[in-house]
TORTORKOL-514602 format. One record per residue (C-alpha): residue in three letters; x, y, z. Coordinates in steps of 0.001 Angstrom, whole numbers, padded with zeros to 6 digits, always signed. Each point is the difference from the previous one (the first is absolute). Example, Ala and Ser with C-alpha at 12.3 -4.5 7.8 and 13.67 -1.06 7.14 Angstrom:
ALA | +012300 | -004500 | +007800
SER | +001370 | +003440 | -000660
***
This chain:
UNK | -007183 | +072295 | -030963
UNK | +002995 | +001032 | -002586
UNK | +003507 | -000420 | +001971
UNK | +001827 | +003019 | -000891
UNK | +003360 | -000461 | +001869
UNK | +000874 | +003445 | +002265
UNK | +003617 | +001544 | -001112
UNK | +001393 | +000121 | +002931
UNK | +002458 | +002573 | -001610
UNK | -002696 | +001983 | -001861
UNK | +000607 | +003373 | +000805
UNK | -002253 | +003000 | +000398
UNK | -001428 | +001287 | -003392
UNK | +001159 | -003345 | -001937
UNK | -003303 | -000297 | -002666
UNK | -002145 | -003293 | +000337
UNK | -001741 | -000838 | -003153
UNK | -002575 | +002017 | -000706
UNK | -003314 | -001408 | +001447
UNK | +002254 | -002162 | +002451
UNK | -001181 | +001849 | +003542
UNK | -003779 | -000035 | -001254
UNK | -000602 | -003093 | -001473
UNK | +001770 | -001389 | +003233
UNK | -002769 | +001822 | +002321
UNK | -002804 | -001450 | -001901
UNK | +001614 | -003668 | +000049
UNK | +000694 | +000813 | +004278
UNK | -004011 | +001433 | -000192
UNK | -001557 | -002754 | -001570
UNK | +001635 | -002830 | +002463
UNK | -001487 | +001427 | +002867
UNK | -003220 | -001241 | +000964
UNK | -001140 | +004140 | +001113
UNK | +001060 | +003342 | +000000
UNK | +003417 | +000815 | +000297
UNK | +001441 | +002406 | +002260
UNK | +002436 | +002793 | -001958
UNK | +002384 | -000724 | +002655
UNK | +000662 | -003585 | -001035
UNK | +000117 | +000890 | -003513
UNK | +003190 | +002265 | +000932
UNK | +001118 | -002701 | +002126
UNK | -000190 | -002683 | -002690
UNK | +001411 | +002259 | -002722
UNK | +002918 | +001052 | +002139
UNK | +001286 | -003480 | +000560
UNK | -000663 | -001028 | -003267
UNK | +001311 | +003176 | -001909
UNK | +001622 | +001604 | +002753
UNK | -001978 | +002937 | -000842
UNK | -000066 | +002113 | +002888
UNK | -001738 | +003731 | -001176
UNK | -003489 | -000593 | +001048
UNK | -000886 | +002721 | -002395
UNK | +001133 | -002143 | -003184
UNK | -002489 | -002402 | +001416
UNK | -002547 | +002213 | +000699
UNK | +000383 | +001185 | -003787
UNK | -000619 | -003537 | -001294
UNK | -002837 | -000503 | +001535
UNK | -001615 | +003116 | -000750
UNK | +000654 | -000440 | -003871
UNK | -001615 | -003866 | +000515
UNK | -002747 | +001613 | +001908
UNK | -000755 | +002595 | -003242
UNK | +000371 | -002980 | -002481
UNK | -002872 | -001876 | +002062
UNK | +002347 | -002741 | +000820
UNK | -000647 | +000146 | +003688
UNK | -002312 | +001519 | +002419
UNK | +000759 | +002162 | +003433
UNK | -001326 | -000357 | +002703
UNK | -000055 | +002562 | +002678
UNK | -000135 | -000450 | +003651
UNK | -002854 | -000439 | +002135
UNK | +001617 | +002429 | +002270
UNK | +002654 | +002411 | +000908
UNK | +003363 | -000946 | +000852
UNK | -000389 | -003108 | -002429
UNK | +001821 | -000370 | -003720
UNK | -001476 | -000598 | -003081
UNK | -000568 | -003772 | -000901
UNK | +000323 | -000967 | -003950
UNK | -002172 | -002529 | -002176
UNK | -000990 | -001800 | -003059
UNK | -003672 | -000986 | +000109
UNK | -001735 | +000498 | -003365
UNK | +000034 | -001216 | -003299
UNK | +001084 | +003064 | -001170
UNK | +003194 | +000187 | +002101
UNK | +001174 | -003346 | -001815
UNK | -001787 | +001152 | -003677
UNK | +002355 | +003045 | +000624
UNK | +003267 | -002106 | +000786
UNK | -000560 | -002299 | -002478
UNK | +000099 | +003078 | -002741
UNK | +003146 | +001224 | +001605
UNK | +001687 | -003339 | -000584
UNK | -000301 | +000617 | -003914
UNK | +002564 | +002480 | -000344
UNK | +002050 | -000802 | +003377
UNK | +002339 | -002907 | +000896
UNK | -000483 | +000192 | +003458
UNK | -003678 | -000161 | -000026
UNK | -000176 | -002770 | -002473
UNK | +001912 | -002455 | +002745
UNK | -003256 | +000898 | +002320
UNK | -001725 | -003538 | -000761
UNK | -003396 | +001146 | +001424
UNK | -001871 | -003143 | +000254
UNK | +002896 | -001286 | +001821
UNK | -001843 | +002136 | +002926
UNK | -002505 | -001994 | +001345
UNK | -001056 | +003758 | +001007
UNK | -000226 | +001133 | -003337
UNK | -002220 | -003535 | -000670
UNK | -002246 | +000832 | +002502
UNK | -000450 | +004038 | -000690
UNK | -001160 | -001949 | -003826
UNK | -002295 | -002205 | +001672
UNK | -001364 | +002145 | +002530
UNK | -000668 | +002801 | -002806
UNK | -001704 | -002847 | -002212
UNK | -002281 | -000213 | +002914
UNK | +000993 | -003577 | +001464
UNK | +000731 | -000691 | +003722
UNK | +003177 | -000735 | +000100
UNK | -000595 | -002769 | +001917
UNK | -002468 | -001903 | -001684
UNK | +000449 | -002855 | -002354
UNK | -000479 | +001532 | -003645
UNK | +002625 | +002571 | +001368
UNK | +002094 | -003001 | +001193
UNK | +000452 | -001269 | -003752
UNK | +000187 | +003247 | -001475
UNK | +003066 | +001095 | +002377
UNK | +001950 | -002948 | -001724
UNK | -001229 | +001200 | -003463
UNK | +001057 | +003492 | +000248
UNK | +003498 | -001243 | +001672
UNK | +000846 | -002615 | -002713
UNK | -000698 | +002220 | -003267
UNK | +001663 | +003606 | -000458
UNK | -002614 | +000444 | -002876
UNK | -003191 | -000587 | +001923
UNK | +000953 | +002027 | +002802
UNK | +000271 | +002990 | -002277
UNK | -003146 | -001148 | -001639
UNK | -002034 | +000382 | +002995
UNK | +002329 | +003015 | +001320
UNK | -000741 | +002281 | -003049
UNK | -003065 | -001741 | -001401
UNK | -004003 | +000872 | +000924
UNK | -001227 | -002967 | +002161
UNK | -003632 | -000003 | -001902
UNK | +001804 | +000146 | -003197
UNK | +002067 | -003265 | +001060
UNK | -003265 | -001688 | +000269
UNK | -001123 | +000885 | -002802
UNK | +003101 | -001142 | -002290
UNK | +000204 | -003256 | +002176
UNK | -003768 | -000660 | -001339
UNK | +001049 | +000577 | -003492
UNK | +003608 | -002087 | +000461
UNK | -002500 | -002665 | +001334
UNK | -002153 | -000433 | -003047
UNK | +003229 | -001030 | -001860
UNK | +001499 | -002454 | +002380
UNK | -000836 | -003329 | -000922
UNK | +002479 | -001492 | +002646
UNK | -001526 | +000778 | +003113
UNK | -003850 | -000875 | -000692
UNK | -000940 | +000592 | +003713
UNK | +001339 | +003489 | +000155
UNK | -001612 | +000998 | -003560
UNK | -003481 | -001094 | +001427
UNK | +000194 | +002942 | +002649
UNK | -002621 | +002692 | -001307
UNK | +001384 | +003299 | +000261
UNK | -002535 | +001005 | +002149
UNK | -002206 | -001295 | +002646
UNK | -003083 | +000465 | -002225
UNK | +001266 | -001710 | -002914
UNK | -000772 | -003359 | +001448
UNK | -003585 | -001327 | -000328
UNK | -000015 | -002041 | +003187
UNK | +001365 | +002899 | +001768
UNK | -002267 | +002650 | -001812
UNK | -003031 | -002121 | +001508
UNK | +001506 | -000188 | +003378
UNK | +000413 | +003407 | -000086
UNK | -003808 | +000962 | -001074
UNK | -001050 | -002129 | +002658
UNK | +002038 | +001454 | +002965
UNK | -000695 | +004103 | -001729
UNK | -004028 | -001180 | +000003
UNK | +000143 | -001461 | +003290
UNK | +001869 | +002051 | +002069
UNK | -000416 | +003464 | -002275
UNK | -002090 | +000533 | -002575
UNK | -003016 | +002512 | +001488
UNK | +001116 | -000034 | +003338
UNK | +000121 | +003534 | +000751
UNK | +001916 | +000442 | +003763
UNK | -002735 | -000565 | +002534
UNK | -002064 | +002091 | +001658
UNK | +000988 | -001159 | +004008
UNK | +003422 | +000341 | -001140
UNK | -000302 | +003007 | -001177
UNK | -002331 | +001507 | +002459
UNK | +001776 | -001320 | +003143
UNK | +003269 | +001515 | -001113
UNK | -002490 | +003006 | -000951
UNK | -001277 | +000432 | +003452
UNK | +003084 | -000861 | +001838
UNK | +001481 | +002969 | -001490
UNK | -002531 | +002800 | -000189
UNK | -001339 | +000102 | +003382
UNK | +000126 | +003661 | +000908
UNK | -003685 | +002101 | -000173
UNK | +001835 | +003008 | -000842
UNK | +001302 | -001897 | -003779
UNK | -002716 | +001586 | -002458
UNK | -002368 | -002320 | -001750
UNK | +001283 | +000425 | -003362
UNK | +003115 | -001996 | +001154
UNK | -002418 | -003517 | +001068
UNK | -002339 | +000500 | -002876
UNK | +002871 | +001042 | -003327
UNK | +002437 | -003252 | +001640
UNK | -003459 | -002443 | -000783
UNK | +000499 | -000307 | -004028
UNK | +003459 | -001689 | +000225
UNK | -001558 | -003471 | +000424
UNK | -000591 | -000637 | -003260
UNK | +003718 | -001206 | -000919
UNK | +001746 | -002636 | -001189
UNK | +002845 | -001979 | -001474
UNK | -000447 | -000064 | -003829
UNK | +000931 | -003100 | -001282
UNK | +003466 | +001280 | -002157
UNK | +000860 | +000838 | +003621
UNK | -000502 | -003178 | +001756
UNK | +002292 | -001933 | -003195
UNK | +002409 | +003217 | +001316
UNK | +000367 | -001496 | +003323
UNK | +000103 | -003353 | -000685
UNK | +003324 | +001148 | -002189
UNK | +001290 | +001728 | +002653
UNK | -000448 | -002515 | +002813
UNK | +003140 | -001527 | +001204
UNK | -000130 | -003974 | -000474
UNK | +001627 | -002523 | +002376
UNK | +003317 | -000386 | -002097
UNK | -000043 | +003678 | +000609
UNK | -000324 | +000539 | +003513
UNK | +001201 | -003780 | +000955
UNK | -000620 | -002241 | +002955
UNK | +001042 | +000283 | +003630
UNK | -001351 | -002895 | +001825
UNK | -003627 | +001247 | -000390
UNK | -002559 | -002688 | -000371
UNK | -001582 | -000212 | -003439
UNK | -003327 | +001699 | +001182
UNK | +002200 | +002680 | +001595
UNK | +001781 | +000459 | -003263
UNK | -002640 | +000477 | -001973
UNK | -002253 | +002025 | +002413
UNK | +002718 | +002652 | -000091
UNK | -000147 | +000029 | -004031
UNK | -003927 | +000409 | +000757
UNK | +000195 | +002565 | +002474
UNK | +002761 | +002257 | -001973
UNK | -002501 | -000594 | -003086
UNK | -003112 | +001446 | +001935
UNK | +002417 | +003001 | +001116
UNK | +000399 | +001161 | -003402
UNK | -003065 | -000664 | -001234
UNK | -001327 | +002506 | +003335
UNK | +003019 | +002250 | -001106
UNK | -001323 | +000716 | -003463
UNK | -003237 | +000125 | +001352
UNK | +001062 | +002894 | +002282
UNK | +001657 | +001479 | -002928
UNK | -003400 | +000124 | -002075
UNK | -001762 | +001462 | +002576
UNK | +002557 | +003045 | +000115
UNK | -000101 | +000497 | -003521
UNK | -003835 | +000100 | +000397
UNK | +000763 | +003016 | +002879
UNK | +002521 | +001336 | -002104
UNK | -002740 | +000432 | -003402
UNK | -002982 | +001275 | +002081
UNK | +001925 | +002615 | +002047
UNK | -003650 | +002260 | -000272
UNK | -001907 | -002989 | +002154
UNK | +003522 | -000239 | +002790
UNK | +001490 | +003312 | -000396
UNK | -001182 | +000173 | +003785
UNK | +001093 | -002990 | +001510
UNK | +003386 | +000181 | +001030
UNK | +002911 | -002071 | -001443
UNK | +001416 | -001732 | +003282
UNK | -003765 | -001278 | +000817
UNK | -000330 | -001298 | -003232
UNK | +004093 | -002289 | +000592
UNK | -001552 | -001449 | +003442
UNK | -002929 | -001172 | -001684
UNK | +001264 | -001732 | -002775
UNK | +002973 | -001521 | +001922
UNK | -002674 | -001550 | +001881
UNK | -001521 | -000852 | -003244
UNK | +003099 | -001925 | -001204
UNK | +000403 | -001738 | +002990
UNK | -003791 | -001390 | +000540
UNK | -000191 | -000479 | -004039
UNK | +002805 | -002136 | +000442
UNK | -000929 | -002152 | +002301
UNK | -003285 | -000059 | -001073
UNK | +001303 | -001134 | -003514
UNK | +002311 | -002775 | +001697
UNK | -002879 | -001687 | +002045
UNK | -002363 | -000354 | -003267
UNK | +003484 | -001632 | -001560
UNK | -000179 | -002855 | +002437
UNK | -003500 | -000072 | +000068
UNK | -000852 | -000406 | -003139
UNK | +000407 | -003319 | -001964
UNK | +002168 | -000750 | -002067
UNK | +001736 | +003276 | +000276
UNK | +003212 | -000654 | +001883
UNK | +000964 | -002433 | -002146
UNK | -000732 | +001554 | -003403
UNK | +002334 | +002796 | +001964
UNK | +002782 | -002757 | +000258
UNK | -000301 | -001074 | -003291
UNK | +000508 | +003184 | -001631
UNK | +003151 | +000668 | +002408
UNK | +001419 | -003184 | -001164
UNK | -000674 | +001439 | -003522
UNK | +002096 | +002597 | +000559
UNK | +003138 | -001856 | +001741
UNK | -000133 | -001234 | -003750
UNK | -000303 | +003279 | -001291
UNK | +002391 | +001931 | +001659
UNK | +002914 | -003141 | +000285
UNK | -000290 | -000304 | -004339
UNK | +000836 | +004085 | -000061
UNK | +003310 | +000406 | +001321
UNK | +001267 | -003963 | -001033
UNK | -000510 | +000633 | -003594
UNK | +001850 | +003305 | +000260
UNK | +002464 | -001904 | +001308
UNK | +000489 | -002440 | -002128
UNK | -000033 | +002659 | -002449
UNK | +002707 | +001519 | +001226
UNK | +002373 | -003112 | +000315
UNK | -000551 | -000591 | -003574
UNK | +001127 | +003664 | -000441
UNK | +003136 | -000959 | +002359
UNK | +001080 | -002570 | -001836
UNK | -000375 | +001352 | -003293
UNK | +002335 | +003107 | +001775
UNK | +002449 | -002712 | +001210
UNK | -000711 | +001053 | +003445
UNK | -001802 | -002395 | +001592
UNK | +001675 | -002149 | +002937
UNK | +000031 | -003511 | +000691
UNK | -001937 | +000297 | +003694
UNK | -002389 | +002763 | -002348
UNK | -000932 | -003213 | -001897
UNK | -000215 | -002616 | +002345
UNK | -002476 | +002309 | +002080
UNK | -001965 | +000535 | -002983
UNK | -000468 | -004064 | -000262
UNK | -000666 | -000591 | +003793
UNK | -002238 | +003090 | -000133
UNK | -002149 | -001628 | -002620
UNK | -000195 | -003485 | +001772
UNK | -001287 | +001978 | +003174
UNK | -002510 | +001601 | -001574
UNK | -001394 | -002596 | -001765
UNK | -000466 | -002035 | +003410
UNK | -001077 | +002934 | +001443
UNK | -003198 | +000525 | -002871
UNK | -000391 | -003996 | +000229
UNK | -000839 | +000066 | +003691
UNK | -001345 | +003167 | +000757
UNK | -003114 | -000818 | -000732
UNK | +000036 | -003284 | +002472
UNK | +001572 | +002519 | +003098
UNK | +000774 | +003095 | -001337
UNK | +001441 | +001223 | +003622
UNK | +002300 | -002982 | +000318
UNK | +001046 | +000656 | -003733
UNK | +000606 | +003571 | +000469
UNK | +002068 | -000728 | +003327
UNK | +002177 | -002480 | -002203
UNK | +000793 | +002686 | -002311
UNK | +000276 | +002876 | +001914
UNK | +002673 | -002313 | +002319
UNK | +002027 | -001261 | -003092
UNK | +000674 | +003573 | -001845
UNK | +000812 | +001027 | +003347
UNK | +002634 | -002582 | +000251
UNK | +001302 | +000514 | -003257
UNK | +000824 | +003856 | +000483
UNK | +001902 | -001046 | +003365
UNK | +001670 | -002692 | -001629
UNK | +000463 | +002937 | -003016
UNK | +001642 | +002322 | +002957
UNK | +002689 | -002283 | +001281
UNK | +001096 | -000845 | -003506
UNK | +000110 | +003090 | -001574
UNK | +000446 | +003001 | +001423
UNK | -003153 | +002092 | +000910
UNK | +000771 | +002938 | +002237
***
């Protein structure tokens, strides 16, 4: 945090600069780990400032509150005072515009904040504790420029110029061999046909699971017979095969939800089961749809019946998709194999942004001597990492996850993070 020495001798009405009281509250909100109540703002601004008119304070706040800098949050109950925040994107999008035309604001080093780092990460999507946001944490501390990229930039649009910076970067051979997308690799296209045609293609959502979540439900005489007979013509759904590559994009790999102790077969059962869950999800969501188009056929059958059904759906499908996983040959570990594809995948992204924007810092005379060195121990890492992942990829990940974790405490005692 800024030191911004209290005049003792200040006297009442004596102008700070302008921007002075705000851009102090945001630097006092974004070293707290929560909320902060309004009466240790006034607290902290009157020993600081000696400001002592609450209303002054009050005013400031408001105005930060209007520009979107910072959120309020109201009590839970009466008798309790209002508790301020910054939580979004937006909040430090907003502050970082202020700084253009503002002194004060422009002192407000925001990835300085390991708060403001993690509000980037956990907008991005990443658990915050996991080991691809472990590295990125450093990477958005070390480089002003590409913490702004991925503070004002579209994420899918990042991915898509990292792809294209790849096909022109002879240096790092390894990284330019990452297809932008899963599907762009042939191995990993046939893995991927075989697990869609084994575990998807034509299976429409059986008929026990359906009609044992279909009885369990509709057991009262007095429900009219249209209800039983119209709910019958859902079974014939099913994940399309654009959906199933959807899923696969979307599913979290191990570098992004990390390692706790968990034995490799529990590890990669819970990347199995949270697969089967979304593949039941979207399921569930195509059967709706169905409802929703042929409202003549369930115009009858009322809405909340229909939710208890298909939650039940979700749930059996689910499980039901997760036992033929194990069952079936060959499947787990073409599952694997494309996860491991896309530890490869989703590391190349945000290093060769990275690397990109080092290049930019030097070329701006900004870059910093720790900025570099972590850019050259970075790239040793992750070339161990991508040699021996594929011998023990949990081991591997656990080595990297523990040594970027390291680095950003070693990162805190040095330099100042608040």
């Amino acid at each position: 945090m800024r030191e911004v020495r209290k005049n003792e001798n200040r006297n009442q009405g004596d102008n700070l600069p302008i921007g002075e009281v705000k851009a102090e509250i945001l630097s006092h909100l974004l070293s707290k780990n929560s909320a902060v109540p309004k009466a240790d703002l006034i607290k902290h601004l009157r020993e600081k400032y000696g400001i002592k008119n609450p209303k002054n304070i009050k005013k400031h706040l408001k105005d930060l509150e209007n520009d979107h800098c910072i959120e309020k949050i109201d009590p839970l109950r009466d008798g309790f005072e209002n508790k301020w925040n910054i939580t979004k994107r937006e909040h430090l999008k907003n502050i970082k515009y202020r700084s253009k035309d503002n002194d004060c604001f422009k002192r407000i080093k925001l990835n300085r904040y390991e708060r403001s780092l993690n509000i980037i990460l956990k907008q991005l999507g990443y658990n915050v504790d996991s080991p691809n946001a472990s590295r990125f944490r450093v990477e958005l501390f070390f480089s002003d420029f590409f913490f702004d990229m991925y503070l004002e930039k579209d994420i899918e649009a990042l991915n898509i110029k990292a792809y294209e910076i790849s096909q022109f970067d002879e240096l790092y051979d390894e990284i330019r061999s990452t297809p932008k997308y899963i599907e762009e690799d042939p191995r990993i296209q046939k893995y991927i046909d075989e697990v869609y045609n084994e575990l998807i293609e034509n299976i429409l959502i059986p008929s026990d699971i359906w009609l044992a979540s279909y009885n369990k439900h509709i057991t009262d005489s007095q429900i009219p017979e249209i209800y039983r007979n119209s709910l019958q013509s859902l079974l014939d759904v099913e994940v399309s095969k654009e959906k199933f590559l959807e899923i696969l994009e979307e599913q979290p790999s191990i570098l992004d939800i990390g390692t706790n102790g968990e034995s490799k077969e529990d590890l990669h059962w819970g990347i199995l089961k949270e697969m089967s869950m979304m593949i039941s999800m979207r399921l569930s969501q195509e059967i709706m749809h169905k409802v929703y188009r042929n409202q003549e056929i369930f115009s009858n059958a009322p809405l909340e019946l229909l939710d208890k059904i298909l939650k039940d759906v979700e749930i059996k499908m689910s499980e039901e998709l997760l036992k033929k996983t194990m069952e079936i040959p060959g499947t787990y570990s073409k599952i694997v194999k494309i996860q491991k594809h896309q530890c490869d995948v989703r590391l190349g992204r945000s290093g060769i942004i990275f690397r990109h924007c080092i290049r930019a810092d030097i070329l701006e005379g900004t870059v910093s001597p720790e900025e570099k060195e972590f850019a050259y121990e970075a790239q040793k890492v992750t070339i161990k990492f991508v040699e021996e992942k594929d011998r023990d990829l949990e081991s591997a990940v656990k080595d990297y996850h523990k040594y970027f974790t390291e680095y950003f405490e070693k990162c805190k005692e040095k330099i100042r993070i608040q």
